[in-house]
ZALUM-559862 format. One record per residue: residue number from 1; x, y, z negated of N, C-alpha, C, O, CB in turn. Coordinates in steps of 0.2 Angstrom, whole numbers, always signed. Atoms other than C-alpha are relative to their C-alpha. Glycine has a CB too. Layout:
(atom NUM, (X, Y, Z), (X, Y, Z), (X, Y, Z), (X, Y, Z), (X, Y, Z))
...
***
This chain:
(atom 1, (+3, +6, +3), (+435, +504, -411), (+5, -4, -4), (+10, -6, -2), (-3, -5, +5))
(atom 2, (-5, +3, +3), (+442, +496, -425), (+2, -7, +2), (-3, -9, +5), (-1, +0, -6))
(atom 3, (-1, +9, +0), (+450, +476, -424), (-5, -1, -6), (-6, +2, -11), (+8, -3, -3))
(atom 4, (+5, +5, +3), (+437, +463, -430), (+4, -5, -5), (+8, -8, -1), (-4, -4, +6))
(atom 5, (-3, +6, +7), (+444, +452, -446), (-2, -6, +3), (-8, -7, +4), (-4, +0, -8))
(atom 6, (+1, +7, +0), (+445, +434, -442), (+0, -5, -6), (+4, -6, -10), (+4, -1, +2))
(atom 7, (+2, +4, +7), (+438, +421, -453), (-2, +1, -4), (+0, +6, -5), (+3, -3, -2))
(atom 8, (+3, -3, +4), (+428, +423, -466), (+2, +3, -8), (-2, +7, -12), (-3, -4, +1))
(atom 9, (-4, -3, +3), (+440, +428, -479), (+8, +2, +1), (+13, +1, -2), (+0, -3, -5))
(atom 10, (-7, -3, -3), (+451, +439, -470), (+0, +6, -4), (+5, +9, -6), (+0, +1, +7))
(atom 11, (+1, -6, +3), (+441, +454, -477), (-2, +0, -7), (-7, -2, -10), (-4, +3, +3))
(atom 12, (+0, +3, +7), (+444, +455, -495), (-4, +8, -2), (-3, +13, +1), (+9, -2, -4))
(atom 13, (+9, -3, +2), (+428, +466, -503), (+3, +1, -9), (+5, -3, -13), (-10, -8, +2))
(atom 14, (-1, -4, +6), (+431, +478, -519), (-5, -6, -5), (-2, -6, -11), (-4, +8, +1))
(atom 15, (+2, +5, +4), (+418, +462, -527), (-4, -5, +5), (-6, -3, +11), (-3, +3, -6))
(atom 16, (+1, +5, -5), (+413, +446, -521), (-8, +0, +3), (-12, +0, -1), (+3, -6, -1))
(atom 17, (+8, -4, -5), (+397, +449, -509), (-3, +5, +2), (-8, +6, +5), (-5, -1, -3))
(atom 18, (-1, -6, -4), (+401, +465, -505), (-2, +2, +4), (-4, -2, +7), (+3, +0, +2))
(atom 19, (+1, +0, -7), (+396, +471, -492), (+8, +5, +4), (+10, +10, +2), (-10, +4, +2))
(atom 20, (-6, -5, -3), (+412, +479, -480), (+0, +7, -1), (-5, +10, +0), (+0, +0, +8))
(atom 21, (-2, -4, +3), (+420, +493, -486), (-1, +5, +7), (+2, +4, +13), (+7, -2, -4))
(atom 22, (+0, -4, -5), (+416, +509, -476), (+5, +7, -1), (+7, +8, -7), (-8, +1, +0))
(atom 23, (-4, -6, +2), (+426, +524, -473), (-4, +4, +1), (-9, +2, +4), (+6, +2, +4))
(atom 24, (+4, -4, +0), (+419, +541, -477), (+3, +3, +7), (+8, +4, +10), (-1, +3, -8))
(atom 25, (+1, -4, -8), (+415, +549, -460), (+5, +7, -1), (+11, +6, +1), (-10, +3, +4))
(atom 26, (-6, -3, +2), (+424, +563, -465), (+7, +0, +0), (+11, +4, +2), (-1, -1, -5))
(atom 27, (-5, +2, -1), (+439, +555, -467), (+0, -3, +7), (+5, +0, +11), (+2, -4, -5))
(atom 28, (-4, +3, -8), (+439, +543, -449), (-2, +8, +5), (-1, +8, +11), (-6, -10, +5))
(atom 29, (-2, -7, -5), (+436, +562, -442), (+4, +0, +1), (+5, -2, +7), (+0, +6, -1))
(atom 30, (-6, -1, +1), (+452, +565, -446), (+6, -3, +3), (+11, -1, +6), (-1, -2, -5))
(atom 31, (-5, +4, -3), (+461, +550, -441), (+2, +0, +7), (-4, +2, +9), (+1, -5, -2))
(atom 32, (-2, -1, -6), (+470, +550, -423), (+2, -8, +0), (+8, -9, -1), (+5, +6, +1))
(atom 33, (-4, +8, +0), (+471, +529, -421), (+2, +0, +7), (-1, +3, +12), (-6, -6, -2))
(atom 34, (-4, +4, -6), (+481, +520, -408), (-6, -4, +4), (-12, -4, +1), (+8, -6, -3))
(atom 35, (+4, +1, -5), (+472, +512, -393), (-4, -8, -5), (-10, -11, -5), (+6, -2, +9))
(atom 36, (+5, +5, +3), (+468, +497, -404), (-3, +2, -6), (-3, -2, -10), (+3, -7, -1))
(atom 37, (+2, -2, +7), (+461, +506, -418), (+2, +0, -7), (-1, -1, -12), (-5, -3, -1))
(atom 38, (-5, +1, +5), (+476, +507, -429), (+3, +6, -1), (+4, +9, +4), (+3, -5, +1))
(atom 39, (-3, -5, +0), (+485, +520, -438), (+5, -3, -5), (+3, -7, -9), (-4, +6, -2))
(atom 40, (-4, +3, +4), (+503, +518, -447), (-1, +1, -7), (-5, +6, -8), (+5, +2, +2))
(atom 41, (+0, +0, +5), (+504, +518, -464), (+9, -1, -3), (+12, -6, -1), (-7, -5, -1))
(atom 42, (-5, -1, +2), (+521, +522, -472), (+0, -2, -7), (-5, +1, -10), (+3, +7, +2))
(atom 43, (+2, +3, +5), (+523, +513, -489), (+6, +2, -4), (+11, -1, -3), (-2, -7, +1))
(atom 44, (-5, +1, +3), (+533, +519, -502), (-1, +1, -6), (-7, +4, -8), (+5, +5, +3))
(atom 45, (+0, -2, +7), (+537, +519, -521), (-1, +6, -4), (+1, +12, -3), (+4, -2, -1))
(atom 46, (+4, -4, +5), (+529, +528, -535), (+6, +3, -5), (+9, -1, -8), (-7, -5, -5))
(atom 47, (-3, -2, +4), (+541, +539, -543), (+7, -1, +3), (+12, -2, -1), (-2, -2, -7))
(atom 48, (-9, +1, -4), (+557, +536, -532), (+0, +2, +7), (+6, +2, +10), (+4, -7, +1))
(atom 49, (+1, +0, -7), (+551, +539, -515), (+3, -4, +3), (+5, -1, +8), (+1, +5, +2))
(atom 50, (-5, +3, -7), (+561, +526, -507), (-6, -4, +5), (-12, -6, +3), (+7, -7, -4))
(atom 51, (+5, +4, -7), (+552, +519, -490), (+0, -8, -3), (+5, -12, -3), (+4, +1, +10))
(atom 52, (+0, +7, +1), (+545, +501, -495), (-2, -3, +7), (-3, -9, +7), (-4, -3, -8))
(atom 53, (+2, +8, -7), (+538, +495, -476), (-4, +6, +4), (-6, +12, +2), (-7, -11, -3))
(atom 54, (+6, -3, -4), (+527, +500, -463), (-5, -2, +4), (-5, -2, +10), (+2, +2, +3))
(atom 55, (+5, +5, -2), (+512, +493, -460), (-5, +4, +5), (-4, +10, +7), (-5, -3, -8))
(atom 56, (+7, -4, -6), (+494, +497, -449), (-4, -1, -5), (-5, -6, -10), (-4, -2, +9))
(atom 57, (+8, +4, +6), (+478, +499, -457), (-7, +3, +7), (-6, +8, +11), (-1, +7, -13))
(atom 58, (+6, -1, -4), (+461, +500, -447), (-3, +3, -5), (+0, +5, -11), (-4, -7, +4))
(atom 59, (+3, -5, +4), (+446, +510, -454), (-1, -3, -6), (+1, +0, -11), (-6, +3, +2))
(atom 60, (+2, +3, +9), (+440, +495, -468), (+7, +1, -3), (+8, +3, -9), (-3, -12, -1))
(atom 61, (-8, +1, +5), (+460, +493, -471), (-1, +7, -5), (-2, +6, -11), (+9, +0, +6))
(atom 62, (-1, -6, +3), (+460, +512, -476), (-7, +0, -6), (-6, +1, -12), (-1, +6, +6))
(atom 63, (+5, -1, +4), (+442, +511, -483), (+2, -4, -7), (+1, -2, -12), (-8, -2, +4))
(atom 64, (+0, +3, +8), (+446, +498, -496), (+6, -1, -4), (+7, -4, -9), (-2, -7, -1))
(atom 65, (-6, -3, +2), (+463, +504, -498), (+0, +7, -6), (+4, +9, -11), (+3, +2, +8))
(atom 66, (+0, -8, +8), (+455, +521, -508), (-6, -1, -4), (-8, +2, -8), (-2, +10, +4))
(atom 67, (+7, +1, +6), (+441, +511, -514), (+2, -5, -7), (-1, -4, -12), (-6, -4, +3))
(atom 68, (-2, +4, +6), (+449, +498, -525), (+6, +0, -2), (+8, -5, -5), (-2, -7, +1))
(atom 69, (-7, +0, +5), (+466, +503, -531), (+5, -6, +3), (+10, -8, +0), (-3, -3, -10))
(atom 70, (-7, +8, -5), (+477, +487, -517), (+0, +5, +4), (-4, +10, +4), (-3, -9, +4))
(atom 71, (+0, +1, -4), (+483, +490, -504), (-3, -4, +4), (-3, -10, +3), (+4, +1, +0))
(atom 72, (+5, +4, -3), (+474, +484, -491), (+4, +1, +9), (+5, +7, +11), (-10, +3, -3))
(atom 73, (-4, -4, -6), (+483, +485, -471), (-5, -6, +5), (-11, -9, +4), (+11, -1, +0))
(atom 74, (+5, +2, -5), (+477, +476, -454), (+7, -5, +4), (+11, -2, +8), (-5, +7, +5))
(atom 75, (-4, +4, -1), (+490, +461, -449), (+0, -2, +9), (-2, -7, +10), (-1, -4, -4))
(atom 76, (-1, +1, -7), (+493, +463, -428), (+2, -6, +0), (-1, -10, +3), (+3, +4, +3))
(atom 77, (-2, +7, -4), (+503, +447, -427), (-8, -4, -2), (-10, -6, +3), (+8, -6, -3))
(atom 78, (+6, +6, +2), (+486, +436, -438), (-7, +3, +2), (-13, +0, +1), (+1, -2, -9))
(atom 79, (+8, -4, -3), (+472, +448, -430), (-3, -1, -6), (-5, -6, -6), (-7, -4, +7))
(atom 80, (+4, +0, +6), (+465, +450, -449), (+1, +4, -5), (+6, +3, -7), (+1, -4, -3))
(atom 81, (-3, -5, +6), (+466, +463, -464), (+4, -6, -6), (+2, -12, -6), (-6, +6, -4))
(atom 82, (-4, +3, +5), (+477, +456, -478), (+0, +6, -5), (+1, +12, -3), (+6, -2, +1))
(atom 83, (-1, -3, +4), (+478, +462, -495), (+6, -2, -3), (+7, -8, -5), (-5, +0, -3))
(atom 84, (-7, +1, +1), (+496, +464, -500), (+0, -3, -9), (-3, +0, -13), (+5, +9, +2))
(atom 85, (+0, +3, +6), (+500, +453, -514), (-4, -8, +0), (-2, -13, -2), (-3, +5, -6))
(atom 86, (+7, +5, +2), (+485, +441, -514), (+4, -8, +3), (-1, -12, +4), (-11, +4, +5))
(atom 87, (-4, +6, -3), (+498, +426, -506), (+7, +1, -3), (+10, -4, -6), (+1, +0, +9))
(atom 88, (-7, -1, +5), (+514, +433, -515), (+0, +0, -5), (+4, -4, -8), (+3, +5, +0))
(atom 89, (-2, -5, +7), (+511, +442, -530), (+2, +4, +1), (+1, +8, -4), (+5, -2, -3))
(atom 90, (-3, -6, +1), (+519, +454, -525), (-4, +6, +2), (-3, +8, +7), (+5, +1, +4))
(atom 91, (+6, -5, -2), (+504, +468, -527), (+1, +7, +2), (+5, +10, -2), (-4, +0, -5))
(atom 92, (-2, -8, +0), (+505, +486, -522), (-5, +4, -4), (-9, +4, +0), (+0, +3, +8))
(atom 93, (+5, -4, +3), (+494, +496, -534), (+0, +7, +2), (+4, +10, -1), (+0, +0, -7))
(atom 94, (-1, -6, -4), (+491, +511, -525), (-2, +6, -6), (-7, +6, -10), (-5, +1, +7))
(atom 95, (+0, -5, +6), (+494, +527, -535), (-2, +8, +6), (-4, +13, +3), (+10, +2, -7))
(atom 96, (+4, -4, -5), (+488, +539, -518), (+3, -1, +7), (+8, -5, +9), (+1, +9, -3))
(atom 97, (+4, +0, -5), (+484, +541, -501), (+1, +6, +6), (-5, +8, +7), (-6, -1, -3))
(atom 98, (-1, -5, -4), (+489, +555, -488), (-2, -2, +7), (-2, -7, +9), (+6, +2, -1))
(atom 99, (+0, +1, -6), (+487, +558, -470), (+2, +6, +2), (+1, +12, +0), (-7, -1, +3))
(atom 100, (-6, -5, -3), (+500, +567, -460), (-5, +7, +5), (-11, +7, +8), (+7, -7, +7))
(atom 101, (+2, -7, -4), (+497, +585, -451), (-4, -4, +6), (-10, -2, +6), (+7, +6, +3))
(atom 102, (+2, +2, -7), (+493, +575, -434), (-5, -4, -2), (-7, -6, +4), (+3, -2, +4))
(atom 103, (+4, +6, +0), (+481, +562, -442), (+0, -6, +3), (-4, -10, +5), (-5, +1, +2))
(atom 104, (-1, +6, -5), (+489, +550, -433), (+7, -4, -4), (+12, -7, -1), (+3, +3, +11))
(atom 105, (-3, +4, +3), (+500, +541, -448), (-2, +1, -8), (-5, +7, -10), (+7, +0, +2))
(atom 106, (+2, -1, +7), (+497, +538, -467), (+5, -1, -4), (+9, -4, -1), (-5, -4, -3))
(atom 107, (-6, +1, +4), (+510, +539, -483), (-7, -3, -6), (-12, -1, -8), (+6, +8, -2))
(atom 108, (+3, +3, +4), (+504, +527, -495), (+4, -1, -7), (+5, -7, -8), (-1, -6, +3))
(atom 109, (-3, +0, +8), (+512, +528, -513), (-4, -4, -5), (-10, -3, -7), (+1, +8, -5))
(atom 110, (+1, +8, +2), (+510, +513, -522), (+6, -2, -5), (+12, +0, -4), (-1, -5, +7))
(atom 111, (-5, +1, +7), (+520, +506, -540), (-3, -8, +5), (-9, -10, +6), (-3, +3, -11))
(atom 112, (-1, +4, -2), (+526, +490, -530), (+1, -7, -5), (+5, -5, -10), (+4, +2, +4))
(atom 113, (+1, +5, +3), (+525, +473, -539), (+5, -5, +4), (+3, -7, +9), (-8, -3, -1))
(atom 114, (+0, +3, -4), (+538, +463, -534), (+6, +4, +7), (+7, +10, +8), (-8, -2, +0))
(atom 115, (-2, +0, -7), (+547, +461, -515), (-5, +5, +3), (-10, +5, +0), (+0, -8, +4))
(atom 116, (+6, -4, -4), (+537, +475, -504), (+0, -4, +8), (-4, -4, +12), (+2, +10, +2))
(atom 117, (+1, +2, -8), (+545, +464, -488), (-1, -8, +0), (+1, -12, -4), (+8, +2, +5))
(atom 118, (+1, +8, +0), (+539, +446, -484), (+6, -5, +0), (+6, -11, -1), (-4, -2, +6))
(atom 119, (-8, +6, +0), (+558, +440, -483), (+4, -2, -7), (+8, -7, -8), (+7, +3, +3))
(atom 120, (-4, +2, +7), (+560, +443, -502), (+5, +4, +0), (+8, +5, -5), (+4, -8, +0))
(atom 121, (-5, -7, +4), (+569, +459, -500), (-5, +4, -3), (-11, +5, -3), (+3, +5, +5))
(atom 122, (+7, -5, +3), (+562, +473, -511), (-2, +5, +6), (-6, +9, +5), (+2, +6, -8))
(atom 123, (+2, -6, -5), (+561, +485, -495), (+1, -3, +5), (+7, -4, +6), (+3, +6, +0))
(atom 124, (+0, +1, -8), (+558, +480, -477), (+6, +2, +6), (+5, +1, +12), (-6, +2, +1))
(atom 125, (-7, -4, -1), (+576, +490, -474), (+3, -2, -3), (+9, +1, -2), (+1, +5, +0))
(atom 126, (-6, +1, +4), (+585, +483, -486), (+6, -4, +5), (+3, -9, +8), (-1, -3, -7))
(atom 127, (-5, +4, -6), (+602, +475, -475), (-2, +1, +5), (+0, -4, +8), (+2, -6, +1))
(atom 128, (+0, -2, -8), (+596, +482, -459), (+1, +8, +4), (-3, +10, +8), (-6, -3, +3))
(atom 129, (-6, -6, -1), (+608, +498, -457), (+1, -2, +7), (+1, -8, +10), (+7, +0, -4))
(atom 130, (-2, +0, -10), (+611, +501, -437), (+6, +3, +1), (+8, +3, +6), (-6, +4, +6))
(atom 131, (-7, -3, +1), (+626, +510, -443), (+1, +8, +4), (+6, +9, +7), (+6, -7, +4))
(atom 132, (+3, -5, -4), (+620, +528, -435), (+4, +4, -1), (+5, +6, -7), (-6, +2, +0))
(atom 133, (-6, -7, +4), (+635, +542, -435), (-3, +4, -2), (-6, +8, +2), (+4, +4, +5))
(atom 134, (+0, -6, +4), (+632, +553, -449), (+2, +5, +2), (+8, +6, +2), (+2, +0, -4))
(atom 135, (-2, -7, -1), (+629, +572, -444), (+3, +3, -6), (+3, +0, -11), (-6, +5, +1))
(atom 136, (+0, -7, +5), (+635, +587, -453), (-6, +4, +0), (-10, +2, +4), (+4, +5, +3))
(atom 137, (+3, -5, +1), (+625, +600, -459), (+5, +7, +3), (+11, +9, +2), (-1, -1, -7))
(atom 138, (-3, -5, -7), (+628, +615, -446), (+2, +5, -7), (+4, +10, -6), (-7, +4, +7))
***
């Protein structure tokens, strides 16, 4: 069961009066969501692959994530979907959409507008290296 959206413009709708954006059954076959109805979503740039964050998205997050060209994800601390940008500016225009072998995470590629992390970095990693000893190649 997916999380329920809080307040009445939590869920942001491909046009206004919408009605909630459905996933094609098809696809929620597919997915393998976590206990509250959420699957990771891995966000990275369009033509560089660098990793920009790592968000959840429930089924509408996904459904209007491949329907209207945003990103669209599912905010555990605020219980609400959010559409990335629509308070920043900083918009993600999604250029596609994958789901990993297990169905149980998403790679989202997206031409980033802007910061991708809410602190004002462009990547949600940028200055936080944990300093991890570098292997060799055997």
């Amino acid at each position: 069961m997916s999380p329920t959206p809080a307040g009445p413009d939590a869920a942001p709708a491909a046009a206004p009066g919408a009605p909630p954006a459905r996933l094609d059954p098809a696809v929620a076959a597919r997915l393998k969501q976590d206990p509250s109805g959420l699957v990771a979503a891995v966000v990275q740039q369009h033509g560089t692959g660098e990793v920009l964050m790592l968000a959840w998205m429930d089924e509408q997050a996904l459904a209007l994530t491949l329907t209207t060209g945003r990103a669209t994800y599912w905010s555990r601390s605020r219980g609400e979907l959010w559409r990335k940008g629509d308070t920043s500016g900083h918009v993600q225009h999604v250029r596609s959409v994958a789901l990993d072998c297990d169905g149980d995470a998403l790679l989202v590629v997206v031409d980033q507008v802007g910061a991708a992390c809410h602190t004002g970095t462009a990547t949600c990693f940028d200055g936080r290296d944990l300093g991890a000893v570098v292997g060799g190649t055997p």
